[in-house]
N, C-alpha and C positions, 0 to 999 in steps of 0.2 A: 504494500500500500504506500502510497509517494504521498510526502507529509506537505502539506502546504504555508510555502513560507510568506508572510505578509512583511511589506516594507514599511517605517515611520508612515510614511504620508497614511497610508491603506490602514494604518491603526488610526489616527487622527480622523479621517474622514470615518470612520466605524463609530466609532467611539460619537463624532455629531448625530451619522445617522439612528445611532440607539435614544441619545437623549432627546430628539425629535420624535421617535416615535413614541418617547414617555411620556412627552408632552401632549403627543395627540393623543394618546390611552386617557389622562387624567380633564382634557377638555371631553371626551367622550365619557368620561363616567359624571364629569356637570351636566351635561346632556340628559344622561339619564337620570339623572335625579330630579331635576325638572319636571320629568313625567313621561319621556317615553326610550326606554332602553334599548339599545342599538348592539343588538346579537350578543351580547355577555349584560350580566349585569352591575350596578355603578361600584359596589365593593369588586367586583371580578377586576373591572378596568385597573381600579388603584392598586390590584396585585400584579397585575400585565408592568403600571406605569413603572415598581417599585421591581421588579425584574429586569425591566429593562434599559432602569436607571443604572445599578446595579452592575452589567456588564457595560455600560459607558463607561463610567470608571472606571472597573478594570481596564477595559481597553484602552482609556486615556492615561496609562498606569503604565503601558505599556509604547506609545508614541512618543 
């Protein structure tokens, strides 16, 4: 199995795209608290957002 090696930059730009998606995760769980829940629900999103803040950091840990 050939192991995949990521360079600085490919961690940096990782590591934004994760904490953009934590951000959309925790705007989608405001969404459903409002009143209508969009495919998970609004405690689900804030565990989605808090996972995948989570591996931003690491990956920012790591560029």
């Amino acid at each position: 199995m050939r192991k995949l090696k990521l360079k600085k930059k490919d961690w940096a730009q990782l590591s934004q795209m994760l904490v953009g998606g934590a951000v959309i995760s925790v705007l989608l769980s405001a969404i459903g608290y409002l009143g209508s829940d969009i495919w998970l629900a609004s405690t689900q999103w804030l565990l989605v957002a808090v996972v995948l803040a989570l591996f931003g950091v690491y990956s920012r840990q790591n560029s």
